[in-house]
N, C-alpha and C positions, 0 to 999 in steps of 0.2 A: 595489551589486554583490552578485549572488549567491556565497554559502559554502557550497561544496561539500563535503562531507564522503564518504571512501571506505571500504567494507568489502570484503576478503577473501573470496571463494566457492570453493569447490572443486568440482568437475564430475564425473560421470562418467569422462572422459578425462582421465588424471592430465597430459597435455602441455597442459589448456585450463583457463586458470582466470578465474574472474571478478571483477572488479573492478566493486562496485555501487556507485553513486551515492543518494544520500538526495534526490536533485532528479531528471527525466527532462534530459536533455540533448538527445533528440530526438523529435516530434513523433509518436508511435509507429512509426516508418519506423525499417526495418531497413537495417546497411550489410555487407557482406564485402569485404575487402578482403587479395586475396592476395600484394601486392607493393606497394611505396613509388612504381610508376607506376600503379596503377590506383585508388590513393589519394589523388589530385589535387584532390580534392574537396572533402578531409578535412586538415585542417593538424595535427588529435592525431594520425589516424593515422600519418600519414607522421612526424612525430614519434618514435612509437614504432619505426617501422621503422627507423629509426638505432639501433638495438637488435640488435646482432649475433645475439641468439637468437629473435627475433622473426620468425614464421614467416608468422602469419595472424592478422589482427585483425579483428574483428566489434564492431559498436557497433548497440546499438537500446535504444529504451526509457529506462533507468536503471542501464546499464553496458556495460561494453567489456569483449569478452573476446578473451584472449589465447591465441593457439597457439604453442608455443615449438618449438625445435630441441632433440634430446635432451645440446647441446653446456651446458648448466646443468640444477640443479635448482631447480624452484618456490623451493624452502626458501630457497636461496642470495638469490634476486634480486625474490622476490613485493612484499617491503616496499620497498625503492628503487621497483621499478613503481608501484608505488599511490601512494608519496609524488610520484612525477611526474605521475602525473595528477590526482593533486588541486590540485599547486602550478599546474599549466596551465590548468584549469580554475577556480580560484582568480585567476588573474591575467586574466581574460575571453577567453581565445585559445578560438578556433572550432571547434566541431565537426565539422560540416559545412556547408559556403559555396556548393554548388552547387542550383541552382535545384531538383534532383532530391528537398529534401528537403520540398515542399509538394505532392510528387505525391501524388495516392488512391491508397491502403492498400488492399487485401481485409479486410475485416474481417467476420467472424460474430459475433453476438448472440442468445441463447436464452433465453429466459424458464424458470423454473425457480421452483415453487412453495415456500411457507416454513409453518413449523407455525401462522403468522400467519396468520391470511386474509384479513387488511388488506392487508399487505405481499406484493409481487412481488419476485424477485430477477433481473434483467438478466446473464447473465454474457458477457463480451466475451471473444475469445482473443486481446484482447493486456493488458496490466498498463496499468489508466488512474491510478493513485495510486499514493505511494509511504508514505502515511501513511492512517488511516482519516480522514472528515468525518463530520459529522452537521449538518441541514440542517432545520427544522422552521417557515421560514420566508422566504420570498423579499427579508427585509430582510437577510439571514446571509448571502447570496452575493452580497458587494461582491466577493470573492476566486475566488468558483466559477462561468466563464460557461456551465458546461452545465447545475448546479443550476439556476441563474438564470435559462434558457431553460425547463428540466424546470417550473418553478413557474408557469407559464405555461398553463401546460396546468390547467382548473378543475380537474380530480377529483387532483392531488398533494398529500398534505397535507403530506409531508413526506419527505427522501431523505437515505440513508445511502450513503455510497460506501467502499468499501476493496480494495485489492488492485486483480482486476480482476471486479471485479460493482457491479452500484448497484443498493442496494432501495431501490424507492418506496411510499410508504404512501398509498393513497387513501381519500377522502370515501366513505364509506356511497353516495352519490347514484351512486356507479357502477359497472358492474359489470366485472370483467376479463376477459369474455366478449367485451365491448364495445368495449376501448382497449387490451388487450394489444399486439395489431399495432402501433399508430398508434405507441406509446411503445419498442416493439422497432426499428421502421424511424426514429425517430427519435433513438435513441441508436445505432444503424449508422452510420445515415448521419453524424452529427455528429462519431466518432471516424473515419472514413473518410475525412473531408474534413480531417483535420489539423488541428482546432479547438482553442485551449486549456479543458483540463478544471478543471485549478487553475493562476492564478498561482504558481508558485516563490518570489514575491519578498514573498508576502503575509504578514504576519506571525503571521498563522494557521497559517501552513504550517511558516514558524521556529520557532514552539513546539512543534511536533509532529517537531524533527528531531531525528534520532540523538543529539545533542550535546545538546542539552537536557533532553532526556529520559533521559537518562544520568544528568546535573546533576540532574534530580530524585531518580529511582532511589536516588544515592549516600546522598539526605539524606534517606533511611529509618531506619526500624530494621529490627534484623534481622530479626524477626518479621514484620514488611511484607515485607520483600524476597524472605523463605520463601513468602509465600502469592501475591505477584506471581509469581514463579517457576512455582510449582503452576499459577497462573491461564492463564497464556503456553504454558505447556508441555502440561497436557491438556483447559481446558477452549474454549480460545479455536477452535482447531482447529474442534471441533466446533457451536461457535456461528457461527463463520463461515460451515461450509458449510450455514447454516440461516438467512442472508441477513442474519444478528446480529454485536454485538459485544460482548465484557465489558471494563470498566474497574474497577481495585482506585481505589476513593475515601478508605478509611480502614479502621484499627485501633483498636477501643478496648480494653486489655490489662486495665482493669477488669471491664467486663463481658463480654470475650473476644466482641466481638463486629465481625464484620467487612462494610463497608459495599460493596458495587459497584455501577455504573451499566452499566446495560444498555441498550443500542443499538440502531436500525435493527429488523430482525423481530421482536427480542426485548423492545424496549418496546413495552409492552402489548398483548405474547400474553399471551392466555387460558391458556397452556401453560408459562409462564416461570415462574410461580410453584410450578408441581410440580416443574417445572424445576428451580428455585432450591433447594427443599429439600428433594428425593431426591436430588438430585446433586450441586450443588456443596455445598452443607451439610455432607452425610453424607462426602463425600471429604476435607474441608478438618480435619472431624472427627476422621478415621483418620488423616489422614497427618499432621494435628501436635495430637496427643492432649493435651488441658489447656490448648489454648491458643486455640480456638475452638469459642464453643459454639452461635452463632447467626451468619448470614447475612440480609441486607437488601438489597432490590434498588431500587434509586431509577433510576426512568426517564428517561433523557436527555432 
């Protein structure tokens, strides 16, 4: 049985808040649901509609979000919410049951170059992961059936997915003059059609969830947990939107030297290693002075 685990969002609109899941509950299909009969579909939702301030509820993706009545505040009643939909989703009760939720999606797909020029970056507008992958071989995706399909294809050498984009890394032998299209309408069409992207139930995907990686987190030190922070906070950001990803590997407090693994566009760019130390070096430098003096990037 899948373990759901919930966080907390806050929205724009102080009456709507979200409730995100560490798993997708639905097959990128979106639901609205303005009333406990138009929810017939949905046995959480209607659920939640037994919820005297329960206005309007929205499920897509990897959370439900909630429109309340001005008769409570968030503050009062956010936690009891969240701990019901985890416990519901926790104990295997349905999301959605109606045949509606295998229908084709609208979905767009835009290619989008990376400082790599190996690496293409796919970006999709809807959220295909709720954790990053890395993929550098078609024995890796017992867990992933759209890697697994992607690998298929000769010129992939290797694919990185996170959020909602996947970079693919190809063979010299090809050009992306040539296959851009083919691998654009084929990651369309494959989230379009309601395919699974990743197992949930995969144990790959268990190690990479909230609760675990929490469990790791905890069993740092402090000085780790200073420079993940730093890492999470200004450098990931901008490595993402460059088809990459950074991971903190280690600390050594002797030689004050600190180890990460880089991902997706950013193993083996040509441009990662200026990368590496004009930037993240020099930042990690200033902002915790005497306690790192050197950076090391080891590619996934």
């Amino acid at each position: 049985m899948k373990n759901y685990s919930i966080s907390i969002k806050e929205t724009t609109n102080p009456t709507i808040l979200k409730f995100e899941t560490d798993q997708f509950i639905t097959q990128h299909e979106s639901f609205e649901f303005n009333n406990i009969d138009e929810a017939k579909s949905s046995p959480l939702a209607q659920q939640l509609f037994y919820l005297p301030f329960v206005k309007k509820v929205y499920i897509s993706g990897n959370f439900i979000a909630i429109e309340r009545y001005n008769i409570v505040e968030w503050k009062d009643v956010q936690d009891e919410v969240a701990t019901q939909i985890e416990d519901y989703l926790n104990s295997g009760g349905a999301v959605v049951t109606s045949s509606e939720a295998k229908k084709k999606v609208p979905v767009t797909v835009y290619a989008e170059s990376t400082p790599n020029p190996s690496v293409l970056k796919f970006v999709a507008n809807k959220k295909l992961v709720t954790k990053y992958h890395e993929f550098t071989s078609i024995d890796e995706t017992a867990y992933a059936p759209l890697a697994n399909k992607l690998f298929h294809f000769p010129f992939v050498k290797s694919i990185f997915m996170e959020e909602n984009f996947v970079s693919i890394t190809k063979f010299d032998v090809a050009d992306w003059n040539d296959i851009t299209m083919e691998l654009r309408e084929f990651i369309r069409s494959y989230i379009e059609n309601g395919e699974d992207i990743i197992n949930s139930d995969a144990p790959e995907v268990i190690q990479k969830s909230d609760q675990h990686l929490d469990e790791q987190y905890e069993q740092k030190d402090d000085v780790s947990k200073e420079i993940i922070n730093i890492l999470e906070e200004y450098v990931k950001p901008a490595v993402a939107s460059d088809g990459g990803n950074i991971e903190f590997q280690s600390y050594d407090p002797q030689e004050k030297k600190v180890k990460v693994i880089l991902q997706g566009a950013c193993s083996g760019c040509p441009s990662s290693t200026f990368t590496l130390k004009n930037g993240i070096e020099n930042m990690l430098r200033e902002m915790m002075k005497g306690k790192v003096e050197t950076v090391e990037a080891i590619n996934g």
